[in-house]
C-alpha positions in Angstrom: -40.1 -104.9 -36.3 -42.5 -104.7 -33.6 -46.1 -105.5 -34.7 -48.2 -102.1 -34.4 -51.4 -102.3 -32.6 -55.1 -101.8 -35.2 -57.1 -99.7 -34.0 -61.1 -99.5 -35.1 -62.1 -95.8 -35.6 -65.7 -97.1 -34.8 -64.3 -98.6 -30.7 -64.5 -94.6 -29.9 -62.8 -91.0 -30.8 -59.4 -91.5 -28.7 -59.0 -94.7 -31.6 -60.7 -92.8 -34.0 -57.9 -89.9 -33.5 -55.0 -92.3 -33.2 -56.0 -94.2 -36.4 -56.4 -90.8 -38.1 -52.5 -89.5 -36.5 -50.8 -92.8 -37.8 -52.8 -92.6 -41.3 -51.0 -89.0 -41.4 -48.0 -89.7 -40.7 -47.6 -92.7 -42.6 -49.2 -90.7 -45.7 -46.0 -88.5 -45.4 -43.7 -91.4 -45.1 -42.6 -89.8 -41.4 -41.5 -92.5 -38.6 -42.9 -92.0 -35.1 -39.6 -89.7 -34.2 -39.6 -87.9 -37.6 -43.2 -86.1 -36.4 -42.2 -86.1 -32.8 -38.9 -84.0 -33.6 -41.3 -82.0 -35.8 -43.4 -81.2 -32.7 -41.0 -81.1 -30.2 -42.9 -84.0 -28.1 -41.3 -87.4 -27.5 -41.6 -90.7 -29.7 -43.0 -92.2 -27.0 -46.2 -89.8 -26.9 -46.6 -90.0 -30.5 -46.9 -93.3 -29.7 -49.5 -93.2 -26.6 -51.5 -91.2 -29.1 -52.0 -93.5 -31.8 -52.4 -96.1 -30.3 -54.7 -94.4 -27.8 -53.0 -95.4 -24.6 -53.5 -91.8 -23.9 -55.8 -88.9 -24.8 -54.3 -86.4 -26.9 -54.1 -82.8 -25.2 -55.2 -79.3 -27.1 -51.3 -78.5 -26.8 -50.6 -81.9 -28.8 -53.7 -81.1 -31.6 -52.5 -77.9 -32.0 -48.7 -79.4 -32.6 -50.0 -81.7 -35.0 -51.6 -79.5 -37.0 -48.7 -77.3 -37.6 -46.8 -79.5 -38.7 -49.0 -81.1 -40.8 -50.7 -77.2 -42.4 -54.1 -78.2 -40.8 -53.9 -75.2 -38.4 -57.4 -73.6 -38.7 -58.9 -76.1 -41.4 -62.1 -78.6 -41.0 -59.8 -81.3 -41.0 -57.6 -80.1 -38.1 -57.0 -82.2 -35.3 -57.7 -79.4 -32.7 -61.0 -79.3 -34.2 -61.5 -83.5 -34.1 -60.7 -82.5 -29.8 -62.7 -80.1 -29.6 -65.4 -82.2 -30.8 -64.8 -85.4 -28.6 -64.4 -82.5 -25.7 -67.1 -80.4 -25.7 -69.4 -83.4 -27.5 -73.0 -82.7 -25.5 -72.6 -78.9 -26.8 -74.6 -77.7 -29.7 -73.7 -78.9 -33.2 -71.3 -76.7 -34.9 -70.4 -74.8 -31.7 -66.7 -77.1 -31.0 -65.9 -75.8 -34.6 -66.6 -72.4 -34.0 -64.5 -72.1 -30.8 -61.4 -73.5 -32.8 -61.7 -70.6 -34.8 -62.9 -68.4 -32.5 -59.7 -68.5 -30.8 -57.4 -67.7 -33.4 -59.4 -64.6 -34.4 -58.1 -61.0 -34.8 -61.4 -59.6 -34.8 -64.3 -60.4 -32.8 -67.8 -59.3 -33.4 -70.5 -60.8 -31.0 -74.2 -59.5 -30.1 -76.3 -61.4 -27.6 -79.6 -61.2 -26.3 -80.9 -62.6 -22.8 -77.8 -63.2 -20.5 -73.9 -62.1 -20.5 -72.4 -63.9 -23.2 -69.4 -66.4 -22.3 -66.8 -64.6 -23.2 -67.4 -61.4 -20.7 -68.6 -63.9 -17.9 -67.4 -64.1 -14.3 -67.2 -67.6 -13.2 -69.6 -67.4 -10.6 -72.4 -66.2 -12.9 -71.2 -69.2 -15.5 -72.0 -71.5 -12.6 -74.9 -70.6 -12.1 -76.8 -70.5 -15.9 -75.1 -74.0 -15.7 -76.8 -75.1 -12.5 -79.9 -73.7 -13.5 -79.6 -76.5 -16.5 -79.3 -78.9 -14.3 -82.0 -78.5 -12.2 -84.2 -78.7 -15.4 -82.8 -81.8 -16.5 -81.7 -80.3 -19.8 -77.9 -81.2 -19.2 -76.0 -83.2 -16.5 -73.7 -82.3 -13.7 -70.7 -83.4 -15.9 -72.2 -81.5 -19.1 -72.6 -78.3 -16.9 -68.6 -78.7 -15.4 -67.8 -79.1 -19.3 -69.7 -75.8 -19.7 -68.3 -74.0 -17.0 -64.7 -75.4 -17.9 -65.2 -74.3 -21.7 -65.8 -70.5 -20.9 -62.4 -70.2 -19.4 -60.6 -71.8 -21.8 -62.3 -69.2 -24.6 -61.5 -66.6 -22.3 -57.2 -67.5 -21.9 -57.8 -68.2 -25.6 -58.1 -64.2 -26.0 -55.4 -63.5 -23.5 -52.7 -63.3 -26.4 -50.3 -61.1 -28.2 -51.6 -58.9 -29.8 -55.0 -59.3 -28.5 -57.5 -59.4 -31.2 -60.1 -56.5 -31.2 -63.5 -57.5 -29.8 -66.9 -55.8 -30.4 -69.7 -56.2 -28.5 -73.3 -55.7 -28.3 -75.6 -56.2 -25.4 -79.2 -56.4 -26.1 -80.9 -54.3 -22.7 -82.3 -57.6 -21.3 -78.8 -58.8 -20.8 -78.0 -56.6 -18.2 -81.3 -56.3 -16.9 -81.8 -59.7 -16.1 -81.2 -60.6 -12.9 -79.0 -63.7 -12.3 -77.6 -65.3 -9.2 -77.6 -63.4 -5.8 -76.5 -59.7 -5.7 -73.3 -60.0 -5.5 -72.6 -62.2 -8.6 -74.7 -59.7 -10.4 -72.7 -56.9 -8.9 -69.3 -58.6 -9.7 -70.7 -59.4 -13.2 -71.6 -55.5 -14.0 -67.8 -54.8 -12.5 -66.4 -57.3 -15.2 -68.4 -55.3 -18.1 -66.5 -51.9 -16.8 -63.3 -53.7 -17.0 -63.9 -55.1 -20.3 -64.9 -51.7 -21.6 -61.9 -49.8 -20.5 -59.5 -52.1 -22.3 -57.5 -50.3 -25.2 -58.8 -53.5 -27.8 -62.4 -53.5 -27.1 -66.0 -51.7 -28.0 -68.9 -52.5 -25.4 -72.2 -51.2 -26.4 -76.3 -51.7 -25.5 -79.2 -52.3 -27.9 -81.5 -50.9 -25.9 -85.0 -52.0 -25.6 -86.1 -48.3 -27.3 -84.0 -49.4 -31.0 -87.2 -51.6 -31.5 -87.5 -52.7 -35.1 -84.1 -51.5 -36.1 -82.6 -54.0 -34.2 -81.3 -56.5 -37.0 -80.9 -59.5 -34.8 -83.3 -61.7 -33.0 -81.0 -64.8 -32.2 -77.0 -64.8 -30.8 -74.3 -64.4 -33.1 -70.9 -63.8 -33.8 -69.0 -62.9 -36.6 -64.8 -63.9 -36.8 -62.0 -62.2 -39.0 -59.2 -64.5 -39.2 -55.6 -63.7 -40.0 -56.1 -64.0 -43.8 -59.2 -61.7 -43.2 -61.9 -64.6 -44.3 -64.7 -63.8 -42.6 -67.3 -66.6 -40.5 -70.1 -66.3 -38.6 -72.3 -68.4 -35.9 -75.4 -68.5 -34.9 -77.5 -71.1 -32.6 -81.2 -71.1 -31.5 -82.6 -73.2 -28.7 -81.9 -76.3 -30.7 -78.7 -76.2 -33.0 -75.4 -73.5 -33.6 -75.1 -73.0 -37.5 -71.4 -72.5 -38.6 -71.3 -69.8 -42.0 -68.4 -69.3 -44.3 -70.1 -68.7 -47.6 -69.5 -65.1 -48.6 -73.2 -65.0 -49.6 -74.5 -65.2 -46.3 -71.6 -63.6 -44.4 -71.4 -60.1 -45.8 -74.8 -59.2 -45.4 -74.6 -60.8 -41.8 -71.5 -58.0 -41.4 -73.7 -55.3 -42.6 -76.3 -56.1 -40.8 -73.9 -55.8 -37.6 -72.6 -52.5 -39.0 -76.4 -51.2 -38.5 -76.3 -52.7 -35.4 -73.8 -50.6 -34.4 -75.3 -47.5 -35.9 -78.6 -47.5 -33.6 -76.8 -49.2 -30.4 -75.7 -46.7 -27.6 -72.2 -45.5 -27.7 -70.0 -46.7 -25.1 -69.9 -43.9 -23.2 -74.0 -44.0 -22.6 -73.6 -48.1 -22.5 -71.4 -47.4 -19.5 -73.4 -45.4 -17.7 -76.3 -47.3 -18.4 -74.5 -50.7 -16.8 -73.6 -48.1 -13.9 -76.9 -47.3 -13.1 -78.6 -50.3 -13.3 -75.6 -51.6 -11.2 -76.9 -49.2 -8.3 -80.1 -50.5 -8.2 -79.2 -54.0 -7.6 -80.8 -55.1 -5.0 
């Protein structure tokens, strides 16, 4: 029998994630093919895996965790990626995009700037730029940022799409980012989103005053199972909310959100407008 290579969790995450696969399978009493058959991937990349030869992909996590009933758990290994991926991110963010993608509901309000999820790439690029010419992140941190957007937004692209409703705070269309013609192609890709049959776009605007529930980002997730989550971040950390406690009145609050926002008819004209007057 061929000696099997030790790896030390603590040499990095690729070792730690390979000494985590092996302790998995092993727990099961599954050889190297037994797993791989389960997955559909070769012995060989079980192998490369957990003995960290090779980085595991999101396609390979998300494989693993199938088979093994993590899918959509803290302990899942597409989270553990996600994590050693998107690292420089805020805490509790890499978490809340694993779910985020297996969502069938969607419930999001920002305030300030497009959120990621309705952004163009060019506007992306540059709220990612503008980082790193304040020396908050680095170049690599702001390709990480850029990169992540598009893979939450082909994470959407699924069937059946889940239903997404959003909420713009005024500012977020009012603030002008990039030259005119990323703000113009940004105000097209708000029409677009509108006018899809599994979506709500509406703006808080600046007149709802103190009915407006919010003051930071958040979103709130209904998964298949209909458990509900939410997440919020400020300047400093993202916060990552299962408890029932905390959730439901977070929901309500959205659902009075909602109430006082415009409806979408009056959001869309409103984005129309200001989209004619920029410069």
């Amino acid at each position: 029998m061929a000696n099997l290579k030790e790896l030390n969790p603590d040499d990095g995450p690729r070792e730690a994630m390979g000494a985590r696969l092996r302790r998995e399978r092993e727990k099961r009493g599954w050889k190297q093919r037994e797993l791989a058959a389960r997955m559909d991937y070769s012995p060989t990349q079980i192998s490369h895996v957990e003995t960290a030869l090779k980085d595991a992909t999101l396609r390979f996590c998300r494989a693993v965790d199938a088979v093994l009933e993590l899918a959509g758990t803290d302990e899942s290994f597409e989270r553990e990626w996600l994590g050693m991926k998107y690292g420089a991110l805020l805490e509790g963010f890499p978490g809340f995009i694993a779910y985020e993608g297996r969502a069938v509901e969607i419930r999001l309000y920002e305030v300030g700037v497009i959120p990621g999820l309705l952004q163009t790439a060019e506007y992306a690029v540059v709220l990612a730029d503008s980082y790193v010419e304040r020396g908050a992140i680095t170049e690599d941190q702001a390709r990480e940022r850029t990169d992540l957007i598009v893979t939450r937004q082909a994470a959407l692209v699924r069937t059946p799409p889940p239903l997404i409703y959003v909420v713009l705070d005024e500012g977020c269309i009012r603030r002008f980012v990039g030259g005119r013609e990323v703000m113009r192609a940004q105000y097209d890709r708000l029409l677009e989103f509108a006018e899809q049959p599994n979506t709500m776009l509406q703006i808080a605007p600046f007149s709802m005053g103190e009915r407006r529930p919010f003051d930071l980002p958040i979103t709130l997730l209904t998964l298949a199972d209909r458990s509900l989550l939410f997440y919020a971040e400020s300047a400093a950390r993202g916060h990552l909310e299962r408890e029932a406690s905390s959730v439901v009145p977070t929901l309500t609050a959205y659902h009075q959100l909602q109430k006082y926002a415009l409806p979408q008819a009056e959001s869309v004209a409103m984005i129309n407008e200001v989209r004619k007057g920029t410069p």
